[in-house]
C-alpha positions as CSV (number, residue, x, y, z in Angstrom):
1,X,91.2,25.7,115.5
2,X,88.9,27.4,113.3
3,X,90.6,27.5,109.7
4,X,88.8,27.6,106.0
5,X,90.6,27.3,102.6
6,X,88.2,28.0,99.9
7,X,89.1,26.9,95.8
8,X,87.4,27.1,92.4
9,X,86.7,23.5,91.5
10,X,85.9,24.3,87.8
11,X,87.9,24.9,85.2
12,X,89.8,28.7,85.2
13,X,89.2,30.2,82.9
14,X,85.5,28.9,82.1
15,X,82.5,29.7,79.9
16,X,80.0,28.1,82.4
17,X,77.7,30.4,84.2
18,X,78.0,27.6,87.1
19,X,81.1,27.4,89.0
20,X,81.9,25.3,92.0
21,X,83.9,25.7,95.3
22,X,85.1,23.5,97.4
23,X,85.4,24.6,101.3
24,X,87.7,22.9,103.7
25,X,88.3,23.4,107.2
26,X,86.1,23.2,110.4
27,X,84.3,24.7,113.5
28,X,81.7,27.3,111.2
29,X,78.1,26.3,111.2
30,X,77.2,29.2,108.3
31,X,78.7,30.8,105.5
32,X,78.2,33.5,102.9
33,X,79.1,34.3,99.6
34,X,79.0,37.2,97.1
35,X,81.0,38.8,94.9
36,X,82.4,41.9,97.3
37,X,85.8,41.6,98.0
38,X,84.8,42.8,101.4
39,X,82.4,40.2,101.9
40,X,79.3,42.9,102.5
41,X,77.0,41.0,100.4
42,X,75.9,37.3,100.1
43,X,72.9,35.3,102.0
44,X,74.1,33.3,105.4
45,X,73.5,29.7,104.7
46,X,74.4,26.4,106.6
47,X,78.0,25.6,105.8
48,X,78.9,23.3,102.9
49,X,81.9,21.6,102.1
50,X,81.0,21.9,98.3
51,X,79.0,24.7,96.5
52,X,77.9,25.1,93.3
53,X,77.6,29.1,92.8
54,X,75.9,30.8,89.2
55,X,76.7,33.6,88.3
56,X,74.8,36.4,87.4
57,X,74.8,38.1,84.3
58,X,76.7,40.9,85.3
59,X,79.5,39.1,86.4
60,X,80.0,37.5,83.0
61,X,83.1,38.2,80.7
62,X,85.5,39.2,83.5
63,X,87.5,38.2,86.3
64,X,85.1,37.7,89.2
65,X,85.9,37.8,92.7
66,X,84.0,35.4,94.7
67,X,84.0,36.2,98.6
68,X,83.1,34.0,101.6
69,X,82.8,34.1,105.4
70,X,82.2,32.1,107.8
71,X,80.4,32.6,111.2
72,X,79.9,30.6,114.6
73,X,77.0,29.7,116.6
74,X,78.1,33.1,119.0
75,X,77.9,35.3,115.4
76,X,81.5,35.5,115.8
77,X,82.3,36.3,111.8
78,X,85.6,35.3,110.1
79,X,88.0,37.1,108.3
80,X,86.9,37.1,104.5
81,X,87.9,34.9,102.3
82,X,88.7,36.0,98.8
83,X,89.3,34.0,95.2
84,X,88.8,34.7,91.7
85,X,87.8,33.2,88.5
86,X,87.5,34.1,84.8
87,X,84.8,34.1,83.1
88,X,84.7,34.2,79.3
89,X,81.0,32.9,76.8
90,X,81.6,36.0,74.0
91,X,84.7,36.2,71.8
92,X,87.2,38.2,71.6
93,X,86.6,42.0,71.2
94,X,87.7,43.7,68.0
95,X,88.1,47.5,67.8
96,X,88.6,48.7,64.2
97,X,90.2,52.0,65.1
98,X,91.0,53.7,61.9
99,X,90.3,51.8,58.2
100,X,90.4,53.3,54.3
101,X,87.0,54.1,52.6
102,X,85.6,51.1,51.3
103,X,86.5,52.3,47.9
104,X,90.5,52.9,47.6
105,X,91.8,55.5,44.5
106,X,94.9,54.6,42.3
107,X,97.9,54.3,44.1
108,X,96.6,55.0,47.9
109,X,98.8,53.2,50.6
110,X,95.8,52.4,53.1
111,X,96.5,52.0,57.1
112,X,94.2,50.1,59.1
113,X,94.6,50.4,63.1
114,X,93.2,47.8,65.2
115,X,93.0,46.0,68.6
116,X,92.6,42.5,70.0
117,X,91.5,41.9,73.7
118,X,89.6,39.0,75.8
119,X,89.4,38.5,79.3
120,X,90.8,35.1,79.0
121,X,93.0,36.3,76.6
122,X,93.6,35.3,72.5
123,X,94.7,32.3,71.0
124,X,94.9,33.2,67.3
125,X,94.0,36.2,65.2
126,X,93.6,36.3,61.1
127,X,93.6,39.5,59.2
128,X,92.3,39.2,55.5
129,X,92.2,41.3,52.3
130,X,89.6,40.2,50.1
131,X,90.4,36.2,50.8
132,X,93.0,36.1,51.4
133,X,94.3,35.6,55.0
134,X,97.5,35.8,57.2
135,X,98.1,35.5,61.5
136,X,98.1,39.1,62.3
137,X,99.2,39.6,66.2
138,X,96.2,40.8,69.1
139,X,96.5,43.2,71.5
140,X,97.3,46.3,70.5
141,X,96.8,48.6,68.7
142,X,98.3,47.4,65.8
143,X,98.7,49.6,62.4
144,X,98.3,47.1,59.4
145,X,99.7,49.3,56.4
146,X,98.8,48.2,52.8
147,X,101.4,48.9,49.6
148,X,99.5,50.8,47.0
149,X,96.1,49.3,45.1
150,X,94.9,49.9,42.2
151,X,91.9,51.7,42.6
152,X,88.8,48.8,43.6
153,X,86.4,48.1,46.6
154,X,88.0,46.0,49.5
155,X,86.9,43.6,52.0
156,X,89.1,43.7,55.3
157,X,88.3,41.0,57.7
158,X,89.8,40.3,61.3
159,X,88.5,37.4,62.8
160,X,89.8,35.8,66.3
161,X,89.8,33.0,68.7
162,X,90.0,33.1,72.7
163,X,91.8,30.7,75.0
164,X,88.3,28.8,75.3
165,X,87.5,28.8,71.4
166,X,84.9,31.8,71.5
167,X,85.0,33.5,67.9
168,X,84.2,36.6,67.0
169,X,85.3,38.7,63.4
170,X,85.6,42.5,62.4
171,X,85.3,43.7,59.2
């Protein structure tokens, strides 16, 4: 009986460029893997139970379907095998969507609009007004609306934190 199981090893989600697989099952001499979720790309290699696989640049910062097939010494081919990992090395993206002028006049009631996302999704988000800082929620979009300031120059920050402690800030 020809049967395969194929897992990501490493951690899910991961900031390493270099994932590994581990391949069970018997009765295939060569494999191949790419990132098609039809299997119509990859190299044929001699089958391994372990692989390390890196990943190229443009599958970083998303979920990233690995594909592999197997194939007998007739070129008999599988059916293709299909799993998925994250892949997260920037932080979190910020989209300031609508913000005040920079300078606020006497009595405005300012409204900032903003979003939170990351692939591997966002473990804490700050939002400050000049200092001083409070857990504002991700996702989004979210409208932040100010009471009224006296007229002055302010500084609005967002700064967050993804599930595998990449930071990025807004402001």
């Amino acid at each position: 009986v020809q049967t395969q199981k194929v897992e990501v090893v490493s951690s899910n989600p991961t900031n390493d460029s270099t994932i590994k697989l581990k391949v069970t099952g018997v009765g295939w001499p060569w494999m191949k893997i790419g990132f098609n979720p039809n299997c119509q790309d990859g190299e044929w290699e001699i089958f391994s139970y372990e692989k390390t696989l890196t990943l190229p640049a443009s599958q970083f910062n998303r979920e990233v379907l690995i594909s592999v097939m197997f194939s007998d010494r007739d070129s008999a081919d599988s059916i293709c095998y299909v799993t998925s990992v994250t892949h997260d090395n920037k932080g979190p993206e910020i989209v300031l969507k609508r913000y005040p002028a920079p300078s606020i006049e006497e009595g405005a009631a300012p409204e900032i609009e903003y979003q939170i996302t990351d692939v591997s999704g966002v473990h804490s988000a700050i939002c400050g007004l000049n200092g001083v800082q409070k857990s504002c929620p991700a996702g989004g979009p979210h409208v932040v609306s100010m009471t009224a300031l006296p007229e002055g120059s302010y500084d609005f920050l967002i700064s967050a934190v993804d599930s595998l402690g990449n930071r990025s800030q807004a402001n």
